[in-house]
C-alpha positions as a printed NumPy array, in Angstrom:
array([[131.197,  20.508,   7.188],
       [129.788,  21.497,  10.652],
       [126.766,  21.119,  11.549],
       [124.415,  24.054,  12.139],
       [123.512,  25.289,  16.053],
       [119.654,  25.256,  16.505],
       [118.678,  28.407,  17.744],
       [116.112,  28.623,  21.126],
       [112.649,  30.245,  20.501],
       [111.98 ,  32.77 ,  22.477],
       [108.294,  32.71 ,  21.745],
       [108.736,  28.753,  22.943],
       [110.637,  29.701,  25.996],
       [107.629,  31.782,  27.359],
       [105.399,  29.53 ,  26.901],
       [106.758,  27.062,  28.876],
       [107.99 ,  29.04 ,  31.458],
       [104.443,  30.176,  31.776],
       [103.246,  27.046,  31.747],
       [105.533,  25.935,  34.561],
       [104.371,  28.67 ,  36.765],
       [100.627,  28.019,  36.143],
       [101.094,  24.384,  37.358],
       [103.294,  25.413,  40.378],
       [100.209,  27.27 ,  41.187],
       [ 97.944,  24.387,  40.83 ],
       [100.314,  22.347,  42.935],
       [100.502,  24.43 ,  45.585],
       [ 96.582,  25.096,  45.837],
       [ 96.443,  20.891,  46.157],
       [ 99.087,  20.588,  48.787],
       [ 97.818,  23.289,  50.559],
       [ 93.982,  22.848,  50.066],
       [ 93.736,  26.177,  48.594],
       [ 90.165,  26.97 ,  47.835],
       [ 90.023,  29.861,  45.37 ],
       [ 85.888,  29.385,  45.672],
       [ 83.643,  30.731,  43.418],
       [ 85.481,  33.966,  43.002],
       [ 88.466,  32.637,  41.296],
       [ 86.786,  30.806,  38.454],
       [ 87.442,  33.525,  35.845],
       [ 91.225,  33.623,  36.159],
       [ 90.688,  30.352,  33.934],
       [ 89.545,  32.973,  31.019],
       [ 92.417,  35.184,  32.246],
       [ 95.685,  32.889,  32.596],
       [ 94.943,  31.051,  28.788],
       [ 94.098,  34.591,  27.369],
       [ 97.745,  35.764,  29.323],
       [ 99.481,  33.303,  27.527],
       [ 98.347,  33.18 ,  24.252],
       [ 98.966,  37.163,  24.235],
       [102.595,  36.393,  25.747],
       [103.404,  33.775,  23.473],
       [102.07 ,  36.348,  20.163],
       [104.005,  38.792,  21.525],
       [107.378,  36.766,  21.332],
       [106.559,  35.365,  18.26 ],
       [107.502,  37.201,  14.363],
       [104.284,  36.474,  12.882],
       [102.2  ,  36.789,  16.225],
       [ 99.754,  39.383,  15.597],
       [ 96.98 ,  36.934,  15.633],
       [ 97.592,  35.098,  18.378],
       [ 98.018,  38.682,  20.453],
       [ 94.781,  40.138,  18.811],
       [ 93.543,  36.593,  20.543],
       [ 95.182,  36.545,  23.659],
       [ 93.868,  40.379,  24.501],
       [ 90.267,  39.528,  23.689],
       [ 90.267,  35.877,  26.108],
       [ 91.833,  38.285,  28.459],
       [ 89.487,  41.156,  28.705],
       [ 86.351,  38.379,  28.363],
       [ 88.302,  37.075,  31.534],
       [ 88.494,  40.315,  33.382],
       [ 84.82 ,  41.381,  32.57 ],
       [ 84.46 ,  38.272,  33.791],
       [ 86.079,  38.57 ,  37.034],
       [ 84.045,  41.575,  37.461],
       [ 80.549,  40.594,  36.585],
       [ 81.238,  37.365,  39.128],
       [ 82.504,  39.838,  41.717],
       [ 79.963,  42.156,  41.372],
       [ 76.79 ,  40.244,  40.37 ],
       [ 76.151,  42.894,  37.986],
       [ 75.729,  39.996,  34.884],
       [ 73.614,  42.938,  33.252],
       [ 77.127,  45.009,  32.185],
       [ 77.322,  42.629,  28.928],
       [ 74.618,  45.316,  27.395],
       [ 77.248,  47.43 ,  26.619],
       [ 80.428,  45.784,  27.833],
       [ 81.122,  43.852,  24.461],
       [ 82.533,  46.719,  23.478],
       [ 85.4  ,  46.526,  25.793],
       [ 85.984,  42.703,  24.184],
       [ 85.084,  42.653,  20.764],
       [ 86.897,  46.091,  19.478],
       [ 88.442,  46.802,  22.381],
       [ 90.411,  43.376,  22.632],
       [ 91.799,  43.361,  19.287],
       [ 92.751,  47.146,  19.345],
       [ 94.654,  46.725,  22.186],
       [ 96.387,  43.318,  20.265],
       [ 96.942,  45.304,  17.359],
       [ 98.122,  47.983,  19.234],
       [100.412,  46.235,  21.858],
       [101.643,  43.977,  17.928],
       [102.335,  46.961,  16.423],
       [104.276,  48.832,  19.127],
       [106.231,  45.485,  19.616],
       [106.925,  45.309,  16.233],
       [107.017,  48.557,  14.991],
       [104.401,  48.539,  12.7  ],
       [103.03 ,  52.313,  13.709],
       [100.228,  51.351,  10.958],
       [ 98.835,  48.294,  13.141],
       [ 99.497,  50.268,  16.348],
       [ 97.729,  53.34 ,  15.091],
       [ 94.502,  51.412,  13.92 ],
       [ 94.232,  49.552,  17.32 ],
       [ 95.139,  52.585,  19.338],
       [ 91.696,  53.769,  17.415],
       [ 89.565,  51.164,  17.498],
       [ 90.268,  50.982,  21.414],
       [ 89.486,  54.616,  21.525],
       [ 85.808,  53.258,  19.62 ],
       [ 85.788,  50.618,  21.72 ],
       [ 86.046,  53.215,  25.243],
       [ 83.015,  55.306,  23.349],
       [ 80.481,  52.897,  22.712],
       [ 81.083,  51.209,  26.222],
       [ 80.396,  54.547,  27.461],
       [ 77.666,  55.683,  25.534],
       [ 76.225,  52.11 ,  26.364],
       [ 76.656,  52.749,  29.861],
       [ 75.24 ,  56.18 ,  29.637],
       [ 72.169,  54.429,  27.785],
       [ 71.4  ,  51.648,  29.425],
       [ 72.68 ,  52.208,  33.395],
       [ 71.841,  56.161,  33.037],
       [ 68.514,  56.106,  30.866],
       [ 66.696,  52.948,  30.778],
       [ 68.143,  51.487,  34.763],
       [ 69.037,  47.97 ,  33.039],
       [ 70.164,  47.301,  36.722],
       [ 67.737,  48.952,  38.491],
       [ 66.589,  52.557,  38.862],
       [ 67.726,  54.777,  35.852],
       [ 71.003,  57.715,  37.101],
       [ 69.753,  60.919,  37.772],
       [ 71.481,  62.707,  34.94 ],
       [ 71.716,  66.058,  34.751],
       [ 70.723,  67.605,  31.364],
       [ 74.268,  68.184,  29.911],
       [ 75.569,  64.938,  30.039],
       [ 73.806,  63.502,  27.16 ],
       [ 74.76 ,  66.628,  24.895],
       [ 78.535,  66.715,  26.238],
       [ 78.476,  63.033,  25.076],
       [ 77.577,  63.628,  22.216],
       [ 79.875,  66.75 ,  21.371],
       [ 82.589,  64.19 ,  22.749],
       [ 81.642,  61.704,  20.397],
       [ 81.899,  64.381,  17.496],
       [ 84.956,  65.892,  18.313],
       [ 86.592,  62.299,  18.067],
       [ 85.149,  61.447,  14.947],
       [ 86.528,  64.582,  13.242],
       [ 89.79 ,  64.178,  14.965],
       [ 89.863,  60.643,  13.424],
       [ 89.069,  62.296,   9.711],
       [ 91.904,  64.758,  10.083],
       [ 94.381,  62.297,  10.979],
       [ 93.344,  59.396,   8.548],
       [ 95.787,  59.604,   5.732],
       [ 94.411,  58.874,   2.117],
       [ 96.249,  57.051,  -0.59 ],
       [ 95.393,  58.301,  -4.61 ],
       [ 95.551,  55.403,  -6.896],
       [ 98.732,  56.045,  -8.926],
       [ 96.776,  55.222, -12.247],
       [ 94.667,  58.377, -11.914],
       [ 97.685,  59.876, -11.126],
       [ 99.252,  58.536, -14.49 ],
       [ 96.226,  59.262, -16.522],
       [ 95.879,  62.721, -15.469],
       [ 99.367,  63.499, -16.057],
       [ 99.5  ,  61.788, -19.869],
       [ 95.939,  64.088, -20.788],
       [ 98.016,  66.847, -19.579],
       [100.96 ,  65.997, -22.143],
       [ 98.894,  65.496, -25.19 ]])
């Protein structure tokens, strides 16, 4: 009897090979005195939240560690952009980019990978919800109430078009939703039909 070949993981090869190139980076910042400064301190959100979406990605049962690896990331690059900006007040409305938007876009980027259109289709929507509540918090809280300062001058059809915007994607989502009858109302219909 011959023994079996073990077969290489993919999902384990990644990993590592992302792991190896996160501590050549390291290195070389030591042996070169690098200083990233206070600037680089969220690409320690980013580079975990990277990998872990990597790694789910190779993986057969990875959706959850995508779904988890997208929403580290985008903290990580909200992150990068409050710290580069100073502009700590975005959070308001930008945990709409990491709550749903980070696990639409997992479920989305799972699903396409695996081709599971039901898990892509649900993400692609909830990172469409996710794009219209960031920007109808932006619109409220940068355009109306001046969270950072002095409210936008907006002009009067902004708030309206927003709104028919919002609207038009709701009632695109009901058209598209598919239902599913329960097959015993199905059944029981069609045996009081028979007798």
């Amino acid at each position: 009897m011959r023994p079996q070949a073990r077969r290489g993981s993919p999902g384990t090869a990644a990993l590592g090979a992302i792991l190896i190139a996160v501590g050549v980076i390291f290195f070389a910042s030591a042996q070169f005195r690098v200083d990233w400064g206070d600037a680089a301190w969220p690409f320690y959100v980013i580079a975990p939240g990277l990998a872990l979406l990597a790694f789910g990605l190779t993986q057969r049962n990875g959706s959850g560690l995508t779904v988890a690896g997208s929403i580290v990331t985008i903290v990580g690059g909200v992150l990068l952009y409050q710290n580069a900006t100073d502009h700590w007040e975005s959070w308001a409305y930008a945990w709409a980019l990491v709550g749903p938007g980070g696990s639409g876009l997992g479920m989305l980027l799972y699903g396409t990978r695996s081709g599971n259109s039901k898990m892509a289709r649900d993400g692609f929507w909830q990172v469409l919800a996710a794009l219209g509540l960031f920007a109808v918090g932006l619109v409220f809280f940068e355009g109306i109430i001046g969270i950072s300062g002095e409210p936008w001058p907006l002009p009067g059809w902004v708030l309206p078009s927003a709104v028919i915007v919002l609207g038009l994607l709701v009632l695109l989502r009901g058209f598209t939703t598919r239902r599913e009858l329960g097959t015993a109302t199905d059944e029981s219909d069609a045996s009081q039909g028979s007798s």
